[in-house]
PDB file of N, CA, C, O and CB in Angstrom:
ATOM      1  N   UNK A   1     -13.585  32.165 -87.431  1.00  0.00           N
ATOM      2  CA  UNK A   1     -14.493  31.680 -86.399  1.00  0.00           C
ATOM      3  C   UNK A   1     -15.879  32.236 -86.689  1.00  0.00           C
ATOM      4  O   UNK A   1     -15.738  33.451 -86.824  1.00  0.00           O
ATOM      5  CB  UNK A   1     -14.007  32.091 -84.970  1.00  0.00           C
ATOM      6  N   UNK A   2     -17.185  31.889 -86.848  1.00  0.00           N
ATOM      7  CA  UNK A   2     -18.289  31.872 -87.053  1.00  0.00           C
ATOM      8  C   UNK A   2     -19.237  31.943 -85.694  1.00  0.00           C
ATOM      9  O   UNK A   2     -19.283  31.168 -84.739  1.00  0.00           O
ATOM     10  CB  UNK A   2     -18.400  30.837 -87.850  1.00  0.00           C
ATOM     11  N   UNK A   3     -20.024  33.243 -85.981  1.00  0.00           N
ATOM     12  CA  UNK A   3     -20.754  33.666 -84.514  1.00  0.00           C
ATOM     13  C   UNK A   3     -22.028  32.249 -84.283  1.00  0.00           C
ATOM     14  O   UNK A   3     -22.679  31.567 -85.075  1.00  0.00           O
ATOM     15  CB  UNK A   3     -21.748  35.664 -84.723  1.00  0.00           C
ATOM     16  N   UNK A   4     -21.925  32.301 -82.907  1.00  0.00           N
ATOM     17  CA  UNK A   4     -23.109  31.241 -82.501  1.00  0.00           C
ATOM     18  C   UNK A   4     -24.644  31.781 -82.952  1.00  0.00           C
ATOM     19  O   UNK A   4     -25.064  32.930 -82.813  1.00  0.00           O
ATOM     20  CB  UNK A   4     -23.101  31.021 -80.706  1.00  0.00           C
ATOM     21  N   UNK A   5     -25.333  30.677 -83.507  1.00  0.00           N
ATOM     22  CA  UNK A   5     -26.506  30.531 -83.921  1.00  0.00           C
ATOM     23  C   UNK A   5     -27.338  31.521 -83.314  1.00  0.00           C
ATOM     24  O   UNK A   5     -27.205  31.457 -82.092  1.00  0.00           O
ATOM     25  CB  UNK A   5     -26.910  29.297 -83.736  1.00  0.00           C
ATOM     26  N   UNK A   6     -28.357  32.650 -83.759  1.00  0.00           N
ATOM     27  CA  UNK A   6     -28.398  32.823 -82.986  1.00  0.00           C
ATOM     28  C   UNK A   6     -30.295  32.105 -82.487  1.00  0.00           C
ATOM     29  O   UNK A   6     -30.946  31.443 -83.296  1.00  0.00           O
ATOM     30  CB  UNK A   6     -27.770  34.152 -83.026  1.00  0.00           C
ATOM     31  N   UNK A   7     -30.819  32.450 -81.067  1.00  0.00           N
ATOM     32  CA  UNK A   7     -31.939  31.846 -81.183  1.00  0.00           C
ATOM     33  C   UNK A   7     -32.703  32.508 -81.575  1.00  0.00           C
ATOM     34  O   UNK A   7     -32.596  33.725 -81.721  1.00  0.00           O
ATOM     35  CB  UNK A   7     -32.345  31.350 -80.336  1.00  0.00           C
ATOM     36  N   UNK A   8     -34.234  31.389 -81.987  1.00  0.00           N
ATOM     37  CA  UNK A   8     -35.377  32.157 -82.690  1.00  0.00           C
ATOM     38  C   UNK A   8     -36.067  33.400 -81.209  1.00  0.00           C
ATOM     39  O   UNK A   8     -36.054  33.123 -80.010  1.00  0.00           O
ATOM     40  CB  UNK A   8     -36.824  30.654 -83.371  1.00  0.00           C
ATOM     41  N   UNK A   9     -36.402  34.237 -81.612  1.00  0.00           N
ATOM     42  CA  UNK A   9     -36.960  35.338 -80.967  1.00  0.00           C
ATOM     43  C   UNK A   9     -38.235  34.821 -79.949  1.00  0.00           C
ATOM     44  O   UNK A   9     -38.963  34.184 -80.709  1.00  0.00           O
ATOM     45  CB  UNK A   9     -37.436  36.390 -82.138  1.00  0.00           C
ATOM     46  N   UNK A  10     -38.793  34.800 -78.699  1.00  0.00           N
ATOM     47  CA  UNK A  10     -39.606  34.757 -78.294  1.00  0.00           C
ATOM     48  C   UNK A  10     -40.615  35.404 -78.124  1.00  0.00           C
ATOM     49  O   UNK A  10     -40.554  36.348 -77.337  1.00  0.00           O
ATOM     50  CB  UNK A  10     -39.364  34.540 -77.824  1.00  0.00           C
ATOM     51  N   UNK A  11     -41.832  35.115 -78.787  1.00  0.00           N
ATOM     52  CA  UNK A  11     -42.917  35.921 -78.329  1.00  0.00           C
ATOM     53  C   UNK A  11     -44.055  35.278 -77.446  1.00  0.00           C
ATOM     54  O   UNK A  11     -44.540  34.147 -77.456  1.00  0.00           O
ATOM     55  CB  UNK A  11     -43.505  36.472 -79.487  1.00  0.00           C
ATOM     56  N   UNK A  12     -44.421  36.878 -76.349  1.00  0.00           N
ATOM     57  CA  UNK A  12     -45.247  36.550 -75.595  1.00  0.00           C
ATOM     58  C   UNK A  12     -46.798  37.504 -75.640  1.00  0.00           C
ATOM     59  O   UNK A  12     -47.060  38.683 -75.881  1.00  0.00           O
ATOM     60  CB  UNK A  12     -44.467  36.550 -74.388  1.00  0.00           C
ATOM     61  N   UNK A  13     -47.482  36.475 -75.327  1.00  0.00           N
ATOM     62  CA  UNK A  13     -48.746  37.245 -75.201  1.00  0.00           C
ATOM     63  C   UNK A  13     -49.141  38.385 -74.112  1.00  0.00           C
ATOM     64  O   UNK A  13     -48.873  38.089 -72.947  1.00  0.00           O
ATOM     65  CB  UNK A  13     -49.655  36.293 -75.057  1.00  0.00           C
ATOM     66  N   UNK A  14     -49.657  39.469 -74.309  1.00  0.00           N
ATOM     67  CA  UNK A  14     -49.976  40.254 -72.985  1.00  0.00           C
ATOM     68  C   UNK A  14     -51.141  40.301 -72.703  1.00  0.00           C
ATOM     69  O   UNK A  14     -51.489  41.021 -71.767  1.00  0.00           O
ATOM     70  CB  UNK A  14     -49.619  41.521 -72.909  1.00  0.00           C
ATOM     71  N   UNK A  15     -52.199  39.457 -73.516  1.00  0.00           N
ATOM     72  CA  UNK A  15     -53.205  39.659 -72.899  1.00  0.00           C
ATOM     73  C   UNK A  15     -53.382  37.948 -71.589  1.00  0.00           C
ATOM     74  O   UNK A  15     -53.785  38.004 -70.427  1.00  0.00           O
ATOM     75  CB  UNK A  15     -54.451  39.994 -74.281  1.00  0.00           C
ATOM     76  N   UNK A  16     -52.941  36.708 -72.318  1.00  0.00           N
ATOM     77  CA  UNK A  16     -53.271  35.900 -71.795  1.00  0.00           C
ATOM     78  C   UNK A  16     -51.479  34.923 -71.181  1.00  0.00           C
ATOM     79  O   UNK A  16     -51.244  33.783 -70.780  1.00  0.00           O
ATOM     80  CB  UNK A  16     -54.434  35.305 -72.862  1.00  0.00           C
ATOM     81  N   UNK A  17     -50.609  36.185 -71.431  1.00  0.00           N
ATOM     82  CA  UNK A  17     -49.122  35.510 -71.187  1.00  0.00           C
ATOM     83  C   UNK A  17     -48.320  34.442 -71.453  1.00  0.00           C
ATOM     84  O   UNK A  17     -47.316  34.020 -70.878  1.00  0.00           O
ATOM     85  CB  UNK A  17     -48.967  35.359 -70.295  1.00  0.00           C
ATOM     86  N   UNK A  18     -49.178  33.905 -72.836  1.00  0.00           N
ATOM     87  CA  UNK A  18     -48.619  32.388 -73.180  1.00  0.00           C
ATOM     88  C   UNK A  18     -47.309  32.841 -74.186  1.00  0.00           C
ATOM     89  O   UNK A  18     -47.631  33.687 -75.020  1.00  0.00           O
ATOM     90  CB  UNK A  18     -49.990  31.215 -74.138  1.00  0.00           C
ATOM     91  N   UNK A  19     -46.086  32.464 -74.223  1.00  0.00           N
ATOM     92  CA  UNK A  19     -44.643  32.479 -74.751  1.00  0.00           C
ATOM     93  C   UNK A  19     -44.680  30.995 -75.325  1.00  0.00           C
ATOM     94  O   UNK A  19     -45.105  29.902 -74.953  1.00  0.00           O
ATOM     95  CB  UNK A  19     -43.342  32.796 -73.495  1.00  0.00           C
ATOM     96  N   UNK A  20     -43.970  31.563 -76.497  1.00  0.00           N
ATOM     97  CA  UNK A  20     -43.235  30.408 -77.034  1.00  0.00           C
ATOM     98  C   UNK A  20     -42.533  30.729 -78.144  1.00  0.00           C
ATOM     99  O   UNK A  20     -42.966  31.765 -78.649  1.00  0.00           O
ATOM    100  CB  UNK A  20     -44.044  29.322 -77.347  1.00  0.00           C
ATOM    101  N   UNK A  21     -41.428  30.148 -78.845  1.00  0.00           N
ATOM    102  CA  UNK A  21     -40.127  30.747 -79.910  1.00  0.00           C
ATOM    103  C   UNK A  21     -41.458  31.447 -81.147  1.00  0.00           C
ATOM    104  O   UNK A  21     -42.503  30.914 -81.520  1.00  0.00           O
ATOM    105  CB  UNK A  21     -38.672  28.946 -80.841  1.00  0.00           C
ATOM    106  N   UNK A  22     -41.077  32.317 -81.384  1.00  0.00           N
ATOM    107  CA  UNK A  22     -41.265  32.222 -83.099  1.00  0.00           C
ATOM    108  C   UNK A  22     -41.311  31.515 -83.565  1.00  0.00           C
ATOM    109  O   UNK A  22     -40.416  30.695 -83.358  1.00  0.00           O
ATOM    110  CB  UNK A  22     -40.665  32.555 -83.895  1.00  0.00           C
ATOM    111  N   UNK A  23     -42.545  31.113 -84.778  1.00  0.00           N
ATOM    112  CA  UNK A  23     -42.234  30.448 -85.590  1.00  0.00           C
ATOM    113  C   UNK A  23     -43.784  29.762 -85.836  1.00  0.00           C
ATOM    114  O   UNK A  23     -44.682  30.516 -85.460  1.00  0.00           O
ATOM    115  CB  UNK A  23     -40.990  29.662 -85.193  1.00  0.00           C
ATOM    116  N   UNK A  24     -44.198  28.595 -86.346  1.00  0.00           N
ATOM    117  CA  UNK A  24     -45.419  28.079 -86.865  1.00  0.00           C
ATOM    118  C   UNK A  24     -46.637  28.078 -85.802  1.00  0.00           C
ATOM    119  O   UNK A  24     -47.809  28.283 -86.116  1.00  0.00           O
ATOM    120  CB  UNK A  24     -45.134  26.660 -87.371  1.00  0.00           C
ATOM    121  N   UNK A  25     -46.093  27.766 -84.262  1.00  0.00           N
ATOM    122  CA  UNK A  25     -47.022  27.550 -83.228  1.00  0.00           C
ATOM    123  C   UNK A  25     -47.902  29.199 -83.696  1.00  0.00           C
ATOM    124  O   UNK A  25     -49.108  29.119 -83.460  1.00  0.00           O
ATOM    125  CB  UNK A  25     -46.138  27.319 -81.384  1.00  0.00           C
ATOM    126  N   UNK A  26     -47.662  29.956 -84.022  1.00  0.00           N
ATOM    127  CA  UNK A  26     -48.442  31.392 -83.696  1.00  0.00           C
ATOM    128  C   UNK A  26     -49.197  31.358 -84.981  1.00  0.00           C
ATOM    129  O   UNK A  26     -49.069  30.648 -85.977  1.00  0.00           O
ATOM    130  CB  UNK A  26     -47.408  32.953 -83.465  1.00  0.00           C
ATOM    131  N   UNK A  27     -49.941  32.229 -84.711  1.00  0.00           N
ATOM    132  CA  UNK A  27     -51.165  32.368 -86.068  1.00  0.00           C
ATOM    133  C   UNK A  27     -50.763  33.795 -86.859  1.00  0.00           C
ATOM    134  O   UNK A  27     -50.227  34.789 -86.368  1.00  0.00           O
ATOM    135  CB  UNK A  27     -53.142  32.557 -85.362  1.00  0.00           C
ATOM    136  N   UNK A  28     -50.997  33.676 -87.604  1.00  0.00           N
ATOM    137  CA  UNK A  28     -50.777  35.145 -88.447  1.00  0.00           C
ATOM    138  C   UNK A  28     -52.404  34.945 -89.263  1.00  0.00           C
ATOM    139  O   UNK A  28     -52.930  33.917 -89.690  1.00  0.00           O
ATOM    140  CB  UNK A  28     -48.976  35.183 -89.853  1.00  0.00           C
ATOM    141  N   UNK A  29     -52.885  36.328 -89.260  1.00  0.00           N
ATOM    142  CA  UNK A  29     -53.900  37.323 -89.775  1.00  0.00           C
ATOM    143  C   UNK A  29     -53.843  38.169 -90.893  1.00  0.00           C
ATOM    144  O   UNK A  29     -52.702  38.627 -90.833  1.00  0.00           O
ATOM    145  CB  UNK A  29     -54.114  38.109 -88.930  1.00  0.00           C
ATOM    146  N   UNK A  30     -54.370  38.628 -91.831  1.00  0.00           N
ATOM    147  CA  UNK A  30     -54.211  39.990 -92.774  1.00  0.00           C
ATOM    148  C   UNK A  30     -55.022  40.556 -92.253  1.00  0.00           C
ATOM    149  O   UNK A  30     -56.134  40.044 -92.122  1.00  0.00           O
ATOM    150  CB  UNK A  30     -54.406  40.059 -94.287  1.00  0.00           C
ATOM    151  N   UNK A  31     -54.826  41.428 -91.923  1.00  0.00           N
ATOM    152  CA  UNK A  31     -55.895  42.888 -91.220  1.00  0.00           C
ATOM    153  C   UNK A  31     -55.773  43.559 -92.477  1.00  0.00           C
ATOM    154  O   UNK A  31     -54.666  43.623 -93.012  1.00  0.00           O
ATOM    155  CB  UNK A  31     -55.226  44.087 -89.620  1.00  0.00           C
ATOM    156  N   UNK A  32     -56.925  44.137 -93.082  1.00  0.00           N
ATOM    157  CA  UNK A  32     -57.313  45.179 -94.149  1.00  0.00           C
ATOM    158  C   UNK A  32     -56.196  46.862 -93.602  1.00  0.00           C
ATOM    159  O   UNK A  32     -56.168  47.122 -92.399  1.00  0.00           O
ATOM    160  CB  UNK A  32     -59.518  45.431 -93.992  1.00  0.00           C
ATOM    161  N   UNK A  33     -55.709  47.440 -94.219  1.00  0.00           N
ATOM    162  CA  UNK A  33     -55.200  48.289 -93.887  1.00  0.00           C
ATOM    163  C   UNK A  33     -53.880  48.513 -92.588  1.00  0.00           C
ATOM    164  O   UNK A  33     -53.141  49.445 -92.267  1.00  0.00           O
ATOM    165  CB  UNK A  33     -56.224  48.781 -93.814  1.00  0.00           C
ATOM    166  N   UNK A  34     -54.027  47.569 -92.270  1.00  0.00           N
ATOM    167  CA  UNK A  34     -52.215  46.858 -91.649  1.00  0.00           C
ATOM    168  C   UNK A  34     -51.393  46.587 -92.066  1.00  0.00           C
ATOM    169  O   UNK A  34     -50.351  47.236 -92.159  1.00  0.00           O
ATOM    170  CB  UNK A  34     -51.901  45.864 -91.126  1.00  0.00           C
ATOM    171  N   UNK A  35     -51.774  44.849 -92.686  1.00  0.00           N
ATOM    172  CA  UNK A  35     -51.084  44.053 -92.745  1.00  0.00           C
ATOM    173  C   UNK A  35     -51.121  42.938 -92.032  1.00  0.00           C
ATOM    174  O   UNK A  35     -51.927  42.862 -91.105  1.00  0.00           O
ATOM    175  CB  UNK A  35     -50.302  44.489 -92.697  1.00  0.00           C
ATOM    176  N   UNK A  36     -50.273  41.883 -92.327  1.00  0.00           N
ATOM    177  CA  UNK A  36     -49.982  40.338 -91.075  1.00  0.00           C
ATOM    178  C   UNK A  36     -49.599  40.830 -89.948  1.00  0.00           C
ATOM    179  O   UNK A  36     -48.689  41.654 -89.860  1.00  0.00           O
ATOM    180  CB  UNK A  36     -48.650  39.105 -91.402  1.00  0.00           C
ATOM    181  N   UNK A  37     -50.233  40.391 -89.003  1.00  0.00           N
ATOM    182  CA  UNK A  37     -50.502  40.380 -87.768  1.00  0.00           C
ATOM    183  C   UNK A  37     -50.205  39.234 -87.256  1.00  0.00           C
ATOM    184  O   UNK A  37     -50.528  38.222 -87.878  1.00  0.00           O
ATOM    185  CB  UNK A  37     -51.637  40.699 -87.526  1.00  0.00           C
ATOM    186  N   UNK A  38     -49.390  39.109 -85.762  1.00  0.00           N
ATOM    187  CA  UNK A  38     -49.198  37.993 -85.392  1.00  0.00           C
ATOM    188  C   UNK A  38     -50.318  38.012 -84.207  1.00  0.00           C
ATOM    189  O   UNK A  38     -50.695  38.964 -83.525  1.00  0.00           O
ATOM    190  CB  UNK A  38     -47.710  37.723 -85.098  1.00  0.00           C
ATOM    191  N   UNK A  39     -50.790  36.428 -84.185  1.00  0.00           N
ATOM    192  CA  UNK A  39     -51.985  36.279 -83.059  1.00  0.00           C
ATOM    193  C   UNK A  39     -51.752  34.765 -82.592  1.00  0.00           C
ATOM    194  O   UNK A  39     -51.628  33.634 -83.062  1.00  0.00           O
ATOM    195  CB  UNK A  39     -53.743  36.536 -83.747  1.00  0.00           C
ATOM    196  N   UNK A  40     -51.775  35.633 -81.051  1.00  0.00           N
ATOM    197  CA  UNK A  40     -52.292  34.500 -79.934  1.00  0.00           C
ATOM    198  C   UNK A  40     -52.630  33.324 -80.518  1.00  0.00           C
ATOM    199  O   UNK A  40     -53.714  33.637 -81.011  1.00  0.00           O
ATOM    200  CB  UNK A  40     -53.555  34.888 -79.116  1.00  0.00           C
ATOM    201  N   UNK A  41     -52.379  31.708 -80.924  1.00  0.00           N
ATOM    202  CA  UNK A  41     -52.848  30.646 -80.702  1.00  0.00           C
ATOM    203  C   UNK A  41     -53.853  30.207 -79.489  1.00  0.00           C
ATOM    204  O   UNK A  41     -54.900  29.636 -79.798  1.00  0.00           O
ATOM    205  CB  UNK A  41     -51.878  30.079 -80.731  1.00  0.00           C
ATOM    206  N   UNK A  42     -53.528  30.486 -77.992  1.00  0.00           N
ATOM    207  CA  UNK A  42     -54.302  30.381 -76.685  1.00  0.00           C
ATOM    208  C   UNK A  42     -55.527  31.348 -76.884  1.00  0.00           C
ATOM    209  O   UNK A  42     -56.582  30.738 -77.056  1.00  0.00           O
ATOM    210  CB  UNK A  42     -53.355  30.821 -75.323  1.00  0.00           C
ATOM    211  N   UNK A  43     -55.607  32.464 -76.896  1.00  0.00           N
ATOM    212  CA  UNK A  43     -56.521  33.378 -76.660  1.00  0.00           C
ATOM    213  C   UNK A  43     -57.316  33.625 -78.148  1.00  0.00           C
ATOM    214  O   UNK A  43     -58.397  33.256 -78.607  1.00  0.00           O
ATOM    215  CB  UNK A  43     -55.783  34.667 -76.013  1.00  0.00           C
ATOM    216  N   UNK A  44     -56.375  34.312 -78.563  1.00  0.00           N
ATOM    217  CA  UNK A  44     -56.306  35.400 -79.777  1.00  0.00           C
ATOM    218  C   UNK A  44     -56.063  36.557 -80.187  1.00  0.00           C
ATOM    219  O   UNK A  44     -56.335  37.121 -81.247  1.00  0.00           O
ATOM    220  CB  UNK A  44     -56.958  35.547 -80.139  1.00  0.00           C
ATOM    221  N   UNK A  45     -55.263  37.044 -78.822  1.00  0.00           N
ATOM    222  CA  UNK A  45     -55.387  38.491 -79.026  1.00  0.00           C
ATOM    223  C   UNK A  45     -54.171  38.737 -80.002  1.00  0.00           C
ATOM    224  O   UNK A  45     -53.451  37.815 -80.383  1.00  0.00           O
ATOM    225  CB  UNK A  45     -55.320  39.394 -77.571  1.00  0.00           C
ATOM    226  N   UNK A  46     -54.053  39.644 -80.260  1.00  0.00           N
ATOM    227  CA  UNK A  46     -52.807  40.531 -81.274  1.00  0.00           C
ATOM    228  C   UNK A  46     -51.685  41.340 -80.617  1.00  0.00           C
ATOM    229  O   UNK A  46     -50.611  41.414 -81.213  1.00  0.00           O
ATOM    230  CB  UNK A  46     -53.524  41.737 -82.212  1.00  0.00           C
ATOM    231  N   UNK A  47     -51.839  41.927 -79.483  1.00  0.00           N
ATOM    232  CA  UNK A  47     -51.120  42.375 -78.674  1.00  0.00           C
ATOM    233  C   UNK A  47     -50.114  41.386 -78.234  1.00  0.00           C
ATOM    234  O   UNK A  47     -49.937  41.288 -77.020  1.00  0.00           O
ATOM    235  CB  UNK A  47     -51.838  42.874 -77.775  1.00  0.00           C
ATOM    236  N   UNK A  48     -49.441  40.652 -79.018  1.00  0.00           N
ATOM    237  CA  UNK A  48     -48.042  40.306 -78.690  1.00  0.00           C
ATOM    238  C   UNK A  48     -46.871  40.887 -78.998  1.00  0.00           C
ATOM    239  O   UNK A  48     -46.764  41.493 -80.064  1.00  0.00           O
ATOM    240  CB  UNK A  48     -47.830  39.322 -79.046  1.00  0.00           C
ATOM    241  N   UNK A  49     -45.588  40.767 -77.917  1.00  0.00           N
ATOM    242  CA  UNK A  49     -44.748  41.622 -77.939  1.00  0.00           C
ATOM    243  C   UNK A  49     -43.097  40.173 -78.069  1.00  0.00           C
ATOM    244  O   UNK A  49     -42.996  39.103 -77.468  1.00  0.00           O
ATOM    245  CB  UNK A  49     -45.080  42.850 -76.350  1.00  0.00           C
ATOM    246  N   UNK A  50     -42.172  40.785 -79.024  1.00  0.00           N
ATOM    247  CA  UNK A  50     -41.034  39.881 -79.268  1.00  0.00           C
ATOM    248  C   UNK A  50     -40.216  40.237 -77.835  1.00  0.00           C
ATOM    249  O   UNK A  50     -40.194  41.320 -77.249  1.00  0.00           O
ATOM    250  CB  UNK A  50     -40.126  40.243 -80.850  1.00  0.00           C
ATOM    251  N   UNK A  51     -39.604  39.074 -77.491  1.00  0.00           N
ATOM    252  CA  UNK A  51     -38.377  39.371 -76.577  1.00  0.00           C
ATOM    253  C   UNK A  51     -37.493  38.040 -77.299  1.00  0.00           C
ATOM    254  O   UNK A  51     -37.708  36.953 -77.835  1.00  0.00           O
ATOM    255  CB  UNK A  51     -38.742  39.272 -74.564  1.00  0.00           C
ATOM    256  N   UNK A  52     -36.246  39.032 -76.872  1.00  0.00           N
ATOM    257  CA  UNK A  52     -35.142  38.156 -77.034  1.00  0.00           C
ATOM    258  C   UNK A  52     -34.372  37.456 -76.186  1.00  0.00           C
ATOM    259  O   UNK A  52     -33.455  36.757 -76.617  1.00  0.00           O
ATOM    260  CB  UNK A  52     -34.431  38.656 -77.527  1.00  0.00           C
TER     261      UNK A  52
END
């Protein structure tokens, strides 16, 4: 028996609260000395957090 699919991860914004699955809708960034960064589509901020 094979475990159910599971779903894509949701992330939400905390600055402007817009959610939606993971995946292309979100923007990704290279920040110099980070790395990819995921960012806000609505706003822009970076302060997004995954829920499952």
């Amino acid at each position: 028996m094979s475990a159910p699919a599971a779903e894509p991860a949701t992330l939400v914004c905390h600055a402007c609260r817009f959610s939606a699955p993971a995946g292309d809708e979100w923007d990704k960034i290279e920040v110099t000395g980070v790395g990819t960064m995921t960012r806000c589509p609505k706003c822009g901020s970076t302060r997004v957090e995954h829920k499952r």
